[in-house]
C-alpha positions in Angstrom: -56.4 -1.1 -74.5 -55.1 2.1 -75.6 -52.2 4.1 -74.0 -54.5 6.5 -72.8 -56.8 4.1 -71.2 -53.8 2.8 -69.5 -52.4 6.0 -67.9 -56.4 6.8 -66.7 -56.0 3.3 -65.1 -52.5 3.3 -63.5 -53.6 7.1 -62.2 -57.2 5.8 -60.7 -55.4 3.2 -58.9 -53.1 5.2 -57.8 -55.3 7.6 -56.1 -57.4 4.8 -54.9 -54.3 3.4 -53.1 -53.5 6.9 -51.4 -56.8 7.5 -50.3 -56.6 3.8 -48.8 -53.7 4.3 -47.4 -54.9 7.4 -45.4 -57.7 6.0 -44.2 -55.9 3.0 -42.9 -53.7 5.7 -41.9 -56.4 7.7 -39.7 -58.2 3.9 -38.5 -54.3 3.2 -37.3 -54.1 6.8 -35.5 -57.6 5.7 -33.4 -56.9 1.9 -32.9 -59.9 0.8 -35.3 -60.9 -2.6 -35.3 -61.6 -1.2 -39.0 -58.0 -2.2 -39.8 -58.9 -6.2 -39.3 -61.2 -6.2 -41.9 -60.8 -9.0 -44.7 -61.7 -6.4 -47.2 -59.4 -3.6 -45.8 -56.5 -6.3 -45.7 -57.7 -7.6 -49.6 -58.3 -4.9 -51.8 -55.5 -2.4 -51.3 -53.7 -5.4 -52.6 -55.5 -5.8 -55.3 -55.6 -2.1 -56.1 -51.5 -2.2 -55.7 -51.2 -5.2 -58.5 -53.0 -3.1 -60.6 -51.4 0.2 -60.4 -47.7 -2.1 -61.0 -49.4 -4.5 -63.4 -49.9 -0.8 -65.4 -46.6 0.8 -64.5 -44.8 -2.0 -65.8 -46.5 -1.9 -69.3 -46.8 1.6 -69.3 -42.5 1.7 -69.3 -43.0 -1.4 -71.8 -45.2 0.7 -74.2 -43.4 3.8 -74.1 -40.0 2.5 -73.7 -38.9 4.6 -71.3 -37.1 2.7 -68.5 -35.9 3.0 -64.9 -32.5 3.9 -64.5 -32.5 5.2 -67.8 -35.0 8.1 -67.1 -34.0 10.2 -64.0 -37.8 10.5 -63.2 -38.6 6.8 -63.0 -35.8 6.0 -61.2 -36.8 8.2 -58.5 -40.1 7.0 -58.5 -38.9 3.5 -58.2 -36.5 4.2 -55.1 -39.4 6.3 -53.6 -42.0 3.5 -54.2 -39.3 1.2 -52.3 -39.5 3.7 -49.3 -42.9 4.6 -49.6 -43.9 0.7 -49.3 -41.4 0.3 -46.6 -42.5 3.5 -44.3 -46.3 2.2 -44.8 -45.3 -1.2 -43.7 -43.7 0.3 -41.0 -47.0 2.9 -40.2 -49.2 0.2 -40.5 -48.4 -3.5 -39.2 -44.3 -2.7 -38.0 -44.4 0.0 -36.0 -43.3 -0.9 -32.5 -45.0 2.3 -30.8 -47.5 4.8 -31.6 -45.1 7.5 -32.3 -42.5 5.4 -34.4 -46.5 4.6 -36.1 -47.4 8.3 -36.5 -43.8 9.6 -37.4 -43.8 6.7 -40.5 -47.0 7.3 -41.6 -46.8 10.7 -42.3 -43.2 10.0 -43.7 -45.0 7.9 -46.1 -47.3 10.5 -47.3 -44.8 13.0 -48.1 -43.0 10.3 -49.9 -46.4 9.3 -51.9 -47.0 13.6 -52.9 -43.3 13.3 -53.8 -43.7 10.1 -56.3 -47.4 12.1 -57.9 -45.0 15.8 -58.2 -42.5 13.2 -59.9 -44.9 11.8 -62.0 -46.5 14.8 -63.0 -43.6 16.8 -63.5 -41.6 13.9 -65.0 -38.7 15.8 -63.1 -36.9 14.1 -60.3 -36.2 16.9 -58.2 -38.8 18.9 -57.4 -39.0 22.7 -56.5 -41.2 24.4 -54.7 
């Protein structure tokens, strides 16, 4: 598999796991059985191994490392609190609000790690 092929991959998955995540996201928001799915609980899993599995040999490949690079390293601490707010939106979340207040922390976080990624700069300007 080429570089290229890679990047397509790691991107796809990466959209597919945001648009997941919002749509667990909105089934959250209106209480949807939805969410106790097998396949809802399964494949955003699966989706996430992927778009690691490709991160990590993407920095392999490339040779450009966290905490070496400004831009991964930001993307790495933002992953950390992008997993942790959607834990918290998702499953953690002790009331609606604390639910609602995470979840949408958690997509500003995810727009953050794409402007990072596209950008390759860690701060980002508006």
């Amino acid at each position: 598999m080429s570089y290229l092929a890679l990047k397509h991959l790691h991107v796809t998955c990466a959209a597919l796991s945001g648009s997941l995540f919002l749509l667990r996201g909105f089934w959250m928001l209106r209480q949807s059985p939805a969410l106790q799915r097998r396949w809802v609980r399964v494949v955003p899993h699966v989706i996430d191994t992927l778009l690691l599995a490709s991160a990590l040999i993407m920095v392999f490949w490339s040779g450009q490392y966290p905490f070496v690079q400004n831009w991964l390293t930001a993307k790495v601490i933002a992953l950390l609190a992008y997993i942790g707010l959607g834990t918290i939106a998702l499953k953690r979340g002790k009331t609606k609000t604390v639910r609602v207040t995470a979840f949408i922390s958690a997509l500003l976080v995810f727009a953050y790690i794409a402007g990072v990624a596209v950008t390759r700069q860690a701060t980002i300007v508006g």
